[in-house]
C-alpha positions, -999 to +999 in steps of 0.1 A: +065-005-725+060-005-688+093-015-670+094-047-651+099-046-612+132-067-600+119-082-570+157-085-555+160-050-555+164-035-522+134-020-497+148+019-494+123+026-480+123+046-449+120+032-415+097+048-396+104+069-365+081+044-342+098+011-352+135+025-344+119+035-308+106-001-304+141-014-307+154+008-291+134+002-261+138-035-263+172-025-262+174-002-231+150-032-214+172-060-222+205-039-202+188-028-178+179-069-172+217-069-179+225-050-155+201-059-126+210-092-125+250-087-125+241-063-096+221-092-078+248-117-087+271-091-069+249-081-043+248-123-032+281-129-036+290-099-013+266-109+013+282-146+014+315-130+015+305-109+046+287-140+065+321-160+055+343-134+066+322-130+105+318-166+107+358-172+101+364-142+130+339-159+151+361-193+152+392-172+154+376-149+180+367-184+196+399-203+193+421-171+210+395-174+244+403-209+244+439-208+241+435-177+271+420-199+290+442-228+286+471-205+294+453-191+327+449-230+339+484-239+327+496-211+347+477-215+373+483-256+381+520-243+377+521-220+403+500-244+423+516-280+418+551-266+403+561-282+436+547-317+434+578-338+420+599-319+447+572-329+474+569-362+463+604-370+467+607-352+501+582-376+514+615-401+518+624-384+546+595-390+564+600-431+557+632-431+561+626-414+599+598-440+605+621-473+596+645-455+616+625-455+647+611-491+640+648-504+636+661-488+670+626-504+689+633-535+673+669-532+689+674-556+717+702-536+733+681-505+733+647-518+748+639-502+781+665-481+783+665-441+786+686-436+759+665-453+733+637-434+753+654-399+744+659-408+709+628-416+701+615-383+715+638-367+692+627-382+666+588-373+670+598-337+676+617-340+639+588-361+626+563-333+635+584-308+623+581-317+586+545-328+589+544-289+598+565-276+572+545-298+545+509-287+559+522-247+552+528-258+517+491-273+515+509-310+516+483-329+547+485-366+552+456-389+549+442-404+577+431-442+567+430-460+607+389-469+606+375-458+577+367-480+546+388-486+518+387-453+495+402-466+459+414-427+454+435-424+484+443-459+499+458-488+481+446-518+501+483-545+506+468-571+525+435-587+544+437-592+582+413-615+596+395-592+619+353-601+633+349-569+652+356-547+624+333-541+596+349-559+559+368-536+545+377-512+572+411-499+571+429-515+604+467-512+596+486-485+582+517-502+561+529-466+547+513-431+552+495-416+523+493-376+510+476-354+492+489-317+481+457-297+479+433-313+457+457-337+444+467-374+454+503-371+457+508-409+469+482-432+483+477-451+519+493-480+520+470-503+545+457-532+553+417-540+555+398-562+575+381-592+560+360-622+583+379-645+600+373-684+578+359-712+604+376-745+601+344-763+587+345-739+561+380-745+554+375-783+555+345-778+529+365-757+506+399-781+505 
């Protein structure tokens, strides 16, 4: 009797030596895709790194110029108008020696008399003294008599009916004005012309 094949019976038979270099090519491929890719996945994330890293010691690089430079203009207004509260506060001796001088011409008992005429001429050598002393230290007064009303340096106090002066010309100085080198340190007091009113215009208007 011829023996029956089991058909479950294992294949034992040999691979052969081509199919096992297939696979293993297929293999090697499929790593090497691996492989490439992890590298370009590396590559990337090491070039954004790099861009992060020079953009972030751009702005850093950036922010420490502008801090210098704040510093240097700190510094430098410092030195230059370390002075202004002191200045500002000094300019009371120059009002105080103007209502001075006004008070003793005001003075009945003094008019016309040598004494008062002496005084006075002390007082103007003093007066010119400090405008001196303030000019060294860059601290000028403004002059304001005949020009128009300047917003940045005058501060206008009244309106003086005036036809032979242009409106808004600066006819009266109430209290002097200074600057200290670029700066306003206080403005002009004045008083500007404006056109005298006619009485028909009055009438009309009441």
């Amino acid at each position: 009797m011829e023996k029956e094949e089991n058909p479950n019976l294992t294949d034992n038979t040999p691979k052969q030596e081509g199919d096992e270099k297939t696979d293993s090519n297929v293999n090697l491929e499929n790593s090497e895709n691996t492989d490439a890719q992890k590298n370009e996945v590396q590559e990337k994330n090491s070039e954004e790194k790099l861009i992060e890293l020079e953009d972030k010691l751009a702005r850093t690089f950036a922010e420490m110029e502008n801090q210098r430079r704040r510093f240097e203009k700190e510094k430098e207004e410092a030195f230059e108008y370390g002075g202004f509260a002191f200045a500002k506060e000094a300019l009371n001796l120059i009002d105080n020696l103007e209502r001075s001088k006004q008070i003793l011409k005001n003075d009945e008992t003094l008019k016309d008399t040598d004494s008062l005429g002496k005084i006075l001429e002390h007082f103007d050598i003093i007066y010119k003294d400090l405008i001196s002393t303030f000019s060294k230290n860059n601290i000028k007064p403004i002059e304001c008599l005949n020009k128009k009303l300047d917003p940045n340096f005058h501060q206008a106090m009244m309106e003086i009916e005036d036809d032979q002066k242009e409106p808004g010309t600066i006819i009266q100085e109430i209290q002097k004005g200074f600057t200290i080198k670029d700066r306003l340190l206080r403005p002009s007091l004045v008083g500007v012309s404006k056109k005298s009113v006619n009485k028909d215009e009055k009438n009309e208007e009441n």
